[in-house]
C-alpha positions as CSV (number, residue, x, y, z in Angstrom):
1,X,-41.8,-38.0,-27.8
2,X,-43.1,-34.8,-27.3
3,X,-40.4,-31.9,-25.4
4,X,-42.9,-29.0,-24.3
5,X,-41.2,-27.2,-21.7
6,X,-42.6,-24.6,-19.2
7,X,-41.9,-22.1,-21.7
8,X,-43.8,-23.9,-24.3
9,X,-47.0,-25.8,-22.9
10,X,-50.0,-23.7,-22.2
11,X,-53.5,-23.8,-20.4
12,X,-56.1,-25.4,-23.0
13,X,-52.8,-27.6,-25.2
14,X,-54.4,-31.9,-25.3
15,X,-52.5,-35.2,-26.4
16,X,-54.0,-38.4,-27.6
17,X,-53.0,-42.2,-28.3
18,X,-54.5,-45.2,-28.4
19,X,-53.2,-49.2,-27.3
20,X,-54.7,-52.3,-27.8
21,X,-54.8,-54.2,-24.2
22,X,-53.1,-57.5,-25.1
23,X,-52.5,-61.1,-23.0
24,X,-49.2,-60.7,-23.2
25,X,-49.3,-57.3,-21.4
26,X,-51.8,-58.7,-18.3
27,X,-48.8,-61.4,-18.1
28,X,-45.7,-59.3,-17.9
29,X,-47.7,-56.8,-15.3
30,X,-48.8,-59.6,-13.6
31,X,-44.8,-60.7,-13.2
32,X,-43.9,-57.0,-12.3
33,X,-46.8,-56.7,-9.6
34,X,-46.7,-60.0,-8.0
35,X,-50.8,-59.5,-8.6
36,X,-52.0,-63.1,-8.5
37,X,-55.5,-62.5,-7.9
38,X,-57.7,-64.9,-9.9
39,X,-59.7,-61.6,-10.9
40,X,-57.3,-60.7,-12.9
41,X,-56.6,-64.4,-14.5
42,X,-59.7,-66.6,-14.3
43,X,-62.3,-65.6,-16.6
44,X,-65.0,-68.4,-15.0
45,X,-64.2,-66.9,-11.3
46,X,-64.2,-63.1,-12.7
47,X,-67.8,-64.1,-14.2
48,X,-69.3,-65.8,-11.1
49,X,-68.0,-63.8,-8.3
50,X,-69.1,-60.4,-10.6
51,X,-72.2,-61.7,-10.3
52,X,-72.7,-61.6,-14.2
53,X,-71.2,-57.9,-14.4
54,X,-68.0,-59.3,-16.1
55,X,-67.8,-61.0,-19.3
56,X,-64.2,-62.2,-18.3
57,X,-60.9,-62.0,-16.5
58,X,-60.3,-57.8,-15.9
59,X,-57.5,-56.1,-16.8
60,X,-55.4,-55.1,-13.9
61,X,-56.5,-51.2,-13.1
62,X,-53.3,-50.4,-12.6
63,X,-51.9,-51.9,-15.6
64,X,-54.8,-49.4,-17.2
65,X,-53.6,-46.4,-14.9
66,X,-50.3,-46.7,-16.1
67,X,-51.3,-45.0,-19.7
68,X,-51.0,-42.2,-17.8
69,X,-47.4,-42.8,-16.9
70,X,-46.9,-42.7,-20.9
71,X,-49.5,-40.0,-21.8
72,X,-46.7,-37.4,-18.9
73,X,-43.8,-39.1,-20.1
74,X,-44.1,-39.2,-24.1
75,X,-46.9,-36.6,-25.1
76,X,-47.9,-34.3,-22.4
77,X,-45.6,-32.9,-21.0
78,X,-43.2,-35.6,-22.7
79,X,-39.0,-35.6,-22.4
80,X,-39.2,-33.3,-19.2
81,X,-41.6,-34.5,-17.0
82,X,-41.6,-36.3,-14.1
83,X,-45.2,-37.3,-12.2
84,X,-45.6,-35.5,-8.7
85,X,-48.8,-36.8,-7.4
86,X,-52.6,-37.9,-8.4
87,X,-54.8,-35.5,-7.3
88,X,-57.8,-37.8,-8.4
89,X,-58.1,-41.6,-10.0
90,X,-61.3,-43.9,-10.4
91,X,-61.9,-46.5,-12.5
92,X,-65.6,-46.1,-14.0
93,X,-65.6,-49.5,-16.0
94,X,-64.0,-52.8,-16.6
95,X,-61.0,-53.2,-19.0
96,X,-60.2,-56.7,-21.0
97,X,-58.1,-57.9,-23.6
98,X,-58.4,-56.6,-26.6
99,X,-59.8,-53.5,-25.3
100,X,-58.7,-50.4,-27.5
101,X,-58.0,-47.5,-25.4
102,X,-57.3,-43.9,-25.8
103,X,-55.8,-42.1,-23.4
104,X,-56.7,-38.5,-23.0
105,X,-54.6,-35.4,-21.3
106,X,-55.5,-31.4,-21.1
107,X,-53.5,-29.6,-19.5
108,X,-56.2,-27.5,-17.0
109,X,-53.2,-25.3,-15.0
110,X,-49.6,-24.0,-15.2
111,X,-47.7,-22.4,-12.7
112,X,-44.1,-21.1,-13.8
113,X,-42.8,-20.1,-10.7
114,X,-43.3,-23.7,-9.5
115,X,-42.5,-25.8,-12.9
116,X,-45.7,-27.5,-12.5
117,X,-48.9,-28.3,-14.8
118,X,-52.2,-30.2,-13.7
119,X,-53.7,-32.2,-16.4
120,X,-57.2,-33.6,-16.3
121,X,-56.8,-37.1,-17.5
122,X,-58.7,-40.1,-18.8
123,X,-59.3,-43.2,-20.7
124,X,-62.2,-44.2,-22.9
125,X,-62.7,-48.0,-24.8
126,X,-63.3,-48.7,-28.4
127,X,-66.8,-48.0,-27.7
128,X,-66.1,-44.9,-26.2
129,X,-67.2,-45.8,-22.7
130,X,-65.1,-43.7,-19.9
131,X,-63.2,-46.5,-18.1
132,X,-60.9,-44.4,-15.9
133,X,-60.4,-40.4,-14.9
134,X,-58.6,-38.6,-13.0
135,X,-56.0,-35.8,-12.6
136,X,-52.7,-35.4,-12.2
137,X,-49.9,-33.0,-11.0
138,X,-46.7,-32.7,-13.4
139,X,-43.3,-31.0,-12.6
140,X,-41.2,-29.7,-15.6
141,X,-37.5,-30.4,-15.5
142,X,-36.7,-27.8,-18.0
C-alpha cells in the first residue's frame, strides 16, 4: 500500500495493477448488491437478448468500477485517501470472467489548500481494449 501524502504526490505521478475477473467474485458481488439480473448470471439470456454482442453472462460494471475503489485506496493516493466524487464514469466494453484487467490512475491536478487530487482513471482487458474511464476526485487525509 502506497502512503503519498499531499506533500508527496504530484501532477504527472501514475499507478498500475492488474486482476483476473473470477466466478467467485461475480458471486460474492452479486450477494453484496442484491443484483439478480439474469444479465449478469445467464450466459444463454446475456447472448440472445445482446443480440449476438455478448459472448456470455457480463460482469457486473460496478463490480468492474470498483478497481477504482482499490487503485485510491492502495496505490494512488493509497493509506490517506478517501474518494470524494466521480466526476466522469462510462463503461466502453463488456467485462467476463476471466477477463484480465489493469487498472490505470494519473494523477491530472492537486490542490493543497483543499487536500484534493483529480485522477483520470481507466481500465483496459488482456487485449488491451478500454473497457471503462473515467475521473475521479480524491481528498488527502494527511
Amino acid at each position: 500500500m502506497n502512503e503519498y501524502t499531499i506533500f508527496t504526490i504530484n501532477i504527472g505521478m501514475k499507478e498500475s495493477f492488474s486482476k483476473r475477473i473470477t466466478k467467485e467474485m461475480e458471486d460474492s458481488f452479486r450477494v453484496i448488491s442484491g443484483d439478480e439480473n439474469p444479465l449478469h448470471q445467464d450466459d444463454l439470456f446475456a447472448q440472445e437478448t445482446g443480440l449476438g454482442k455478448f459472448k456470455s453472462h457480463v460482469t457486473f460494471g460496478m463490480l468492474t468500477a470498483s478497481l477504482y475503489s482499490t487503485m485510491a485506496g492502495m496505490y494512488l493516493p493509497g493509506k490517506y485517501s478517501l474518494i470524494h466524487s466521480f466526476e466522469e464514469l462510462s463503461f466502453k466494453k463488456p467485462v467476463y470472467v476471466g477477463d484480465m484487467l489493469t487498472t490505470f490512475g494519473e494523477v491530472i491536478e492537486k490542490n493543497a489548500n483543499l487536500n484534493l487530487i483529480r485522477l483520470k482513471i481507466s481500465i483496459r482487458n488482456q487485449k488491451g481494449e478500454l473497457v471503462s474511464k473515467g475521473k475521479m476526485k480524491i481528498l488527502l487525509l494527511k
